[in-house]
C-alpha positions, 0 to 999 in steps of 0.5 A: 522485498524487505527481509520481514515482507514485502516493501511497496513504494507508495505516495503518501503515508497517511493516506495509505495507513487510512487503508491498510490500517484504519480499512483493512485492521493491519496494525503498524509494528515500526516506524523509520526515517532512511537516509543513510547508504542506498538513499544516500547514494540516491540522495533521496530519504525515504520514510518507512512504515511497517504494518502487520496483520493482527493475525499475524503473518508477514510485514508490509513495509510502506516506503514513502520517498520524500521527491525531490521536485524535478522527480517524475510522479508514478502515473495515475493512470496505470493498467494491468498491462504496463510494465510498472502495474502493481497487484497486491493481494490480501486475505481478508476474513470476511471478504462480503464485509470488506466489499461493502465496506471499501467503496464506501471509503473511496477504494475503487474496485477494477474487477467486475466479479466485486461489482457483481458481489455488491449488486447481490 
């Protein structure tokens, strides 16, 4: 956790901004490359984006750590029920708009209860 949020390791930055920021309205506050104490002890930069709701609240910090190439990539193929899987939740102000919108911009939804919203 950052002091200012919540930071997610992600794998491209533009990528997710197109999420969090183009879909999702969240506006970006800072923008950072890291390389020095922990990422030097580790010896591996990491490119940090800060997002922020427009209506307030606490800040995402997107960290996109720039692998070297012996690096193992994060599985794509991760369940709920691995060690590693990641759930993060948002509020969102019109949840019918946000599930009509989404899927038309490649998000896909794992729960059914979304699904059964879409054919309604």
């Amino acid at each position: 956790m950052s002091t200012t949020g919540y930071a997610y390791a992600i794998s491209n930055t533009e990528q997710s901004l197109h999420f969090y920021r183009d879909l999702l309205g969240m506006q970006v506050d800072s923008r950072s490359l890291n390389w020095r104490a922990t990422q030097a002890r580790l010896d591996i930069p990491v490119r940090i984006t800060g997002l922020r709701p427009v209506q307030g609240g606490l800040e995402i910090e997107l960290l996109d750590y720039i692998v070297p190439f012996k690096a193992r990539p994060i599985p794509s193929d991760w369940k709920s029920c691995d060690i590693a899987h990641i759930q993060i939740e948002l509020v969102v102000n019109n949840i019918e708009q946000a599930v009509e919108i989404l899927p038309q911009n490649g998000v896909q939804f794992v729960s059914s209860e979304y699904e059964n919203m879409l054919a309604n």
